[in-house]
Structures are given as structure tokens and as C-alpha cells.
C-alpha positions in Angstrom: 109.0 73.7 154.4 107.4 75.2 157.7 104.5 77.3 158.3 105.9 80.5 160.2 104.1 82.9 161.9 106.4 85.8 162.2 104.5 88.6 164.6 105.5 92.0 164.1 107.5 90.9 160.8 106.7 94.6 158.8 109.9 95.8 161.1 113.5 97.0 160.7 114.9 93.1 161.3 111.5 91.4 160.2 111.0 93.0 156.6 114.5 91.4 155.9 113.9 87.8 157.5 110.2 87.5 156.3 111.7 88.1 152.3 114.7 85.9 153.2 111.9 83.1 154.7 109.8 83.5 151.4 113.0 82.8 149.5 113.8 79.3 151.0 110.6 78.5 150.3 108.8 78.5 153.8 105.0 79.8 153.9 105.0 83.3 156.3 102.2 84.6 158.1 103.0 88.1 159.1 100.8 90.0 161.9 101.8 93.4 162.7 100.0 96.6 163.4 101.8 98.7 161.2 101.8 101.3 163.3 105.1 103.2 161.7 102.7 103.4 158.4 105.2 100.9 157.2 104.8 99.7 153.9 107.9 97.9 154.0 106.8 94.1 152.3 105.2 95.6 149.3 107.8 94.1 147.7 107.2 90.5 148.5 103.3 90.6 148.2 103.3 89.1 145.2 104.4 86.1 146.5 101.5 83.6 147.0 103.2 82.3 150.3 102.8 85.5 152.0 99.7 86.2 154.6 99.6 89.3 155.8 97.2 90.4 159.1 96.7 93.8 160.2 96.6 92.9 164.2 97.7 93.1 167.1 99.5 90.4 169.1 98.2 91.2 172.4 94.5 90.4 170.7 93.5 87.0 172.4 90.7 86.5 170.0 93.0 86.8 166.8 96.2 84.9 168.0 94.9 81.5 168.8 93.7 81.3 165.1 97.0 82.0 163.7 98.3 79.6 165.9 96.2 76.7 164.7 97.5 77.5 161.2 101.1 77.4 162.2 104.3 75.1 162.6 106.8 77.5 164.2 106.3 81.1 166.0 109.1 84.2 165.6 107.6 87.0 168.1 109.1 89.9 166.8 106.8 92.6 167.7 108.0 94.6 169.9 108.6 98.2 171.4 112.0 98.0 170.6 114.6 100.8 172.2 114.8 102.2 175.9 113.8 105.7 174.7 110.2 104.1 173.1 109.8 102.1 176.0 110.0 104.8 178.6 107.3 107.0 176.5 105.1 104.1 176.3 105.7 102.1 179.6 102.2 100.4 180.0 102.6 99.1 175.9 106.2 98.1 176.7 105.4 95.6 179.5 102.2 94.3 177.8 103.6 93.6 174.0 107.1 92.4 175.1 106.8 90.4 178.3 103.3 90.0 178.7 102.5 88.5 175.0 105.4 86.4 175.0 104.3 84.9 178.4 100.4 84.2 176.9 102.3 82.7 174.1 103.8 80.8 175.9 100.6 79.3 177.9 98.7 79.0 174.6 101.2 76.7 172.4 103.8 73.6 172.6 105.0 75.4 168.9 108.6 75.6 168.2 109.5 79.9 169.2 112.6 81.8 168.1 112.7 85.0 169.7 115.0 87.3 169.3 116.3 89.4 172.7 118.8 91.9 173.2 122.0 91.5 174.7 121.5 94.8 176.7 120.1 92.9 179.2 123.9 92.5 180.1 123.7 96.0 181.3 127.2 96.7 182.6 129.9 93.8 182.0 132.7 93.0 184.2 136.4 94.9 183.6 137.8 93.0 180.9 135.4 89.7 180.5 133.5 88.6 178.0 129.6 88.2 178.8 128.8 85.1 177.5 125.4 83.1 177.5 126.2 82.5 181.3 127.4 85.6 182.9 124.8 87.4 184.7 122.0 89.0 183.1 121.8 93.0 184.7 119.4 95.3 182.1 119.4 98.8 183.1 116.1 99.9 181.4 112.6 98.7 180.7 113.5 97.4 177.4 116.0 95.5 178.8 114.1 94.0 181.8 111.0 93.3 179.2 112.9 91.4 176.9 115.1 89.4 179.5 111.5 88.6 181.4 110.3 87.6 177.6 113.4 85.0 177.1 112.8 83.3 180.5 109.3 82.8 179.4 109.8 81.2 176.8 113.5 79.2 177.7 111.5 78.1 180.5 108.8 76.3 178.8 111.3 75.0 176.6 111.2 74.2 172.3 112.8 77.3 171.6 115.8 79.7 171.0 116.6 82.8 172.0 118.8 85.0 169.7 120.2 88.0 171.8 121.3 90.4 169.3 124.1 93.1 169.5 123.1 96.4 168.1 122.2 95.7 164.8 122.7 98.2 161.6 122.4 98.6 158.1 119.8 99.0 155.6 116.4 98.2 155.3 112.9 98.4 154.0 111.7 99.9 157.5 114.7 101.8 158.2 115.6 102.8 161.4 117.8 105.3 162.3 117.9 105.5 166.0 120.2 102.2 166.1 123.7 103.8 167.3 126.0 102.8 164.4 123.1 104.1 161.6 122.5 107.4 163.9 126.2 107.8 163.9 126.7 107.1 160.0 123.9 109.4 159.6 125.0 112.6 161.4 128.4 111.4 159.3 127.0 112.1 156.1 124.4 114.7 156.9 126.1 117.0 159.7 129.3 115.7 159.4 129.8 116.0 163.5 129.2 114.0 166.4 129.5 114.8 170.0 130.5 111.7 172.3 129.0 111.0 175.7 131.0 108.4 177.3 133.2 107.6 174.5 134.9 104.4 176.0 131.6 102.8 176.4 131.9 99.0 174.2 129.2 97.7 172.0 128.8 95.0 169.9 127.2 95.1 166.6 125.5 92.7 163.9 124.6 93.6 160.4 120.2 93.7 160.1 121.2 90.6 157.1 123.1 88.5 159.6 120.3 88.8 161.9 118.0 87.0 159.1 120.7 84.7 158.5 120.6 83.8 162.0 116.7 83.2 162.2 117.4 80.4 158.9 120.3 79.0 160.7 118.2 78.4 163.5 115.8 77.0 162.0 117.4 74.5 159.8 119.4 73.8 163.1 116.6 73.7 165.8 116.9 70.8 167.1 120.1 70.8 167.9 120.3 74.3 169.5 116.7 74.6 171.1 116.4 75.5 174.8 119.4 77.7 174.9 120.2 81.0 174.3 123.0 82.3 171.7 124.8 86.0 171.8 124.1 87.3 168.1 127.1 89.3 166.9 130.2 90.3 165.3 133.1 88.6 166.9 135.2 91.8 165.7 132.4 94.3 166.1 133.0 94.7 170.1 133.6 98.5 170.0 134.1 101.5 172.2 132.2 104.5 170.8 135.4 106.3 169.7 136.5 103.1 167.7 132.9 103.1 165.9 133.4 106.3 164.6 136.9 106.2 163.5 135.6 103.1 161.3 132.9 105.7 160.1 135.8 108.7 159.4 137.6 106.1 157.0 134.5 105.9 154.7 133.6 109.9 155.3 136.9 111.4 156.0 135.8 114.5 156.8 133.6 113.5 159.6 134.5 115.0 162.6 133.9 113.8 166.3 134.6 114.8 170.2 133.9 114.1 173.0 131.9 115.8 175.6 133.8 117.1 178.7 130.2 117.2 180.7 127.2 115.3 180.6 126.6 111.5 180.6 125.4 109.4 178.2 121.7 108.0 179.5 122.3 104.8 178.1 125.3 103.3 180.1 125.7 100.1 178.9 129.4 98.6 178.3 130.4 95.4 177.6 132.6 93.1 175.2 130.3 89.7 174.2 131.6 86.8 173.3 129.4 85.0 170.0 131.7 81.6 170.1 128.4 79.5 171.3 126.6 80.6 168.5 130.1 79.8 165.8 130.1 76.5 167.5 126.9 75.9 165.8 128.0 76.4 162.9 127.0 80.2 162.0 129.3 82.8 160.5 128.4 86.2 159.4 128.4 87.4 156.1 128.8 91.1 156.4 131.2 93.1 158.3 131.2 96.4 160.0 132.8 97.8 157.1 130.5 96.6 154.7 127.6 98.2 156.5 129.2 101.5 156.9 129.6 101.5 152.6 125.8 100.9 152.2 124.7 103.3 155.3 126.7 106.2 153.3 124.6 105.2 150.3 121.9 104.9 151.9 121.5 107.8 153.8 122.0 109.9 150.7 118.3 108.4 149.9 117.3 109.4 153.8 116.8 112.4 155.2 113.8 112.2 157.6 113.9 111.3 161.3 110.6 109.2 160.4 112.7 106.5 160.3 112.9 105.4 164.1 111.5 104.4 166.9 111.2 107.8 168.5 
């Protein structure tokens, strides 16, 4: 089994994988700054296997050692979310393009990152973006993480994982993420209010996205130097259709949608995963199924600590 160093792996996707790394037996180095006050692997440090560094990734004097110690690099850390990276601009550019691209200078070690598939921006009427349609971001986070997976494609042994907007529960909850901020005002408010409604998403459950990382790992060689759209092939959803998925589960939820007003984040577009089923990985968890443990979940939850705002 590998020795993985998994940077920021204390977060929403990473204290799911790192668990789910632990399991299969690998050895995990996380480093992460914990800068949420996260305490979200307490329930793995038990396991021997598990290092955990309080760091950060953009310290050149503390990365080349963990380096040295490792067989394969996942970068998670991240500002993740247009609204974060627009408050913090300057830690935006350096943590998600600018440590990926020292990274990338400083080892030949295998690297799965994962990206968003934001960076398809706006997608053409009716047309699936796939791995080859042009990449268009609309916001700094975008731009960061598109400039990341060039980095790193481009010096090739690696994978890049572009994620749809992934939900469901976990350790370092987040509620920002659209489909858990619209569950959330489901059970707690009971109302939404829709800015651009027909806007289409595609989502991924926060397990699939560990299940992906393993898959890619126990695949790598076969997949490495390309890039592979991360999500539910039924999950590509207008705003409108989100939420009537979420009435089903709370039926008296109640939604509408704005007559003024524009919705600052104006991406649309319908993503095609087959590259990604071609090699050989299926989800597990549906939309559905993610909806049921949201609803539990946020009867647990109800602080807007949980995100990235």
C-alpha cells in the first residue's frame, strides 16, 4: 500500500477520503492548517497509519520533507468557493495555483487533484461539456483551479478529478455547497427564493468523491495524464428541478422564483461523466439518497459555522 500525502485532508471531501484511505490500508500523511477549528479526523486518530501536520502548504521549508516521505500527493487544500476566494484574493491565487505549480517543480510523485468543473463557466445550448470542450471559469476560483490542473496535466503522472457540486454529510460540514444550502433552508426555513432558476448543475455525493480518489488510485496508470468530469450522470439539474427533488423528501418546502435580481454565480451547463464510466467507475449514492441524510442531518445543524463564508 502507498504512502499518501493528502494536503488539506481535515476538509469537507478530505475528512471522508483520508478515513476511506486508512480503511484500504494505505499510510496518510495529512497537512492542513485547520484554520475552520476543524476537528473533523478525531475519529481516525487512533489509527497508527495516520500523521497528522499542523502546516501550511505554501511553507517551502515544511513541504519538501513530507515529500521525501511520500509515494503519491492529493493537494486538496484549497480556498474552495467563488465567495471565499473573492474575500481572500491574494490567499486564493497563492494556495490554489501557486502551490500546485511549486509542487509541481519540486516532485516527479504521482498527483491526483481534484478541480471543479466550474471552470466550464457557461456551456453551449444543449451540449454536453465534456473533458474537451472549452474550459471558460467565470470567477477566481474557477480560473485558480483551471491554472492548478494545467500545472500539473502538464508535467504529467497525474489525474485531475473535476468535481460537480458535491453534497452530503460530513465531518467538516459545509453548508454553502448549493444542494446542502438548499436542503438546509428546506428543513429550517422551509422557503427558498430562486435567482435564475433554469440555470443546470451537476452534482456528486461528498462519498463518491472518495470513491473516486480509490478508483484512481488503484487505476492510475491507466488513467494518468488526463482529466475526468466527476459526477452524477442523472444529477445534471436546473435549479427548479433540484428543489422539487428536495419538496418530495420535505413536502412542505416551498420555493419561487425571483422576478428581479440575478444570481452572481451564472454558471449553466449539462456535463457529461462517460470518460470517467469508461474507466470503470460508478457511483454509489444518488441525489436521493443524499437529500434523506441532509434532512437528518441538518436536524443535528444549525450553525452557519459550517462553510466557507
Amino acid at each position: 500500500m502507498a504512502r499518501i500525502l493528502c494536503t488539506g485532508g481535515s476538509g469537507y471531501v478530505g475528512s471522508i477520503l483520508v478515513p476511506a484511505l486508512l480503511e484500504v490500508g494505505h499510510r496518510v500523511t495529512v497537512v492542513d492548517s485547520f484554520r475552520w477549528r476543524q476537528s473533523s479526523l478525531a475519529h481516525v486518530c487512533h489509527n497508527p497509519d495516520l500523521e497528522i501536520v499542523r502546516g501550511d502548504v505554501r511553507d517551502h521549508l515544511l513541504m519538501p520533507g513530507l515529500l521525501d516521505d511520500a509515494d503519491m500527493v492529493l493537494p486538496l487544500a484549497a480556498l474552495v468557493g467563488a465567495p471565499l476566494c473573492d474575500f481572500d484574493v491574494d490567499g486564493a491565487i497563492s494556495t490554489n495555483r501557486q502551490a500546485i505549480e511549486w509542487l509541481c517543480d519540486s516532485t516527479d510523485l504521482p498527483i491526483i487533484i481534484p478541480i471543479t468543473n466550474s471552470g466550464y463557466g457557461i456551456g453551449e445550448v444543449d451540449k454536453e461539456c465534456t473533458e474537451d470542450s472549452p474550459l471558460r471559469p467565470i470567477s477566481l476560483y474557477g480560473r485558480t483551479k483551471v491554472q492548478a490542473e494545467e500545472a500539473v496535466l502538464k508535467r504529467g503522472n497525474a489525474i485531475s478529478l473535476r468535481l460537480a457540486t458535491v453534497f452530503g454529510m460530513s465531518p467538516r460540514m459545509r453548508i454553502d455547497l448549493l444542494a446542502n444550502d438548499f436542503v438546509y433552508r428546506a428543513v429550517t426555513d422551509r422557503t427558498v427564493v430562486l435567482f435564475e432558476a433554469h440555470f443546470r448543475r451537476n452534482f456528486i455525493h461528498v462519498r463518491d468523491v472518495a470513491r473516486a480518489f480509490l478508483h484512481a488510485i488503484k487505476n492510475f496508470d491507466a488513467m494518468k495524464d488526463r482529466p475526468y468530469n466527476v459526477g452524477l450522470s442523472d444529477a445534471n439539474l436546473t435549479k427548479r428541478q433540484l428543489c422539487e427533488r428536495i419538496k418530495l423528501r420535505v413536502p412542505d418546502f416551498t420555493f419561487m422564483e425571483a422576478e428581479m435580481g440575478g444570481d452572481p454565480d451564472r454558471r449553466d451547463y449539462v456535463v457529461s461523466n462517460a470518460r470517467i464510466e469508461a474507466a470503470g467507475f460508478k457511483t454509489a449514492y444518488s441525489l436521493d439518497d443524499g437529500i434523506c441524510e441532509l434532512v437528518k442531518g441538518f436536524q443535528m445543524l444549525r450553525n452557519t459555522r459550517y462553510g466557507n463564508v
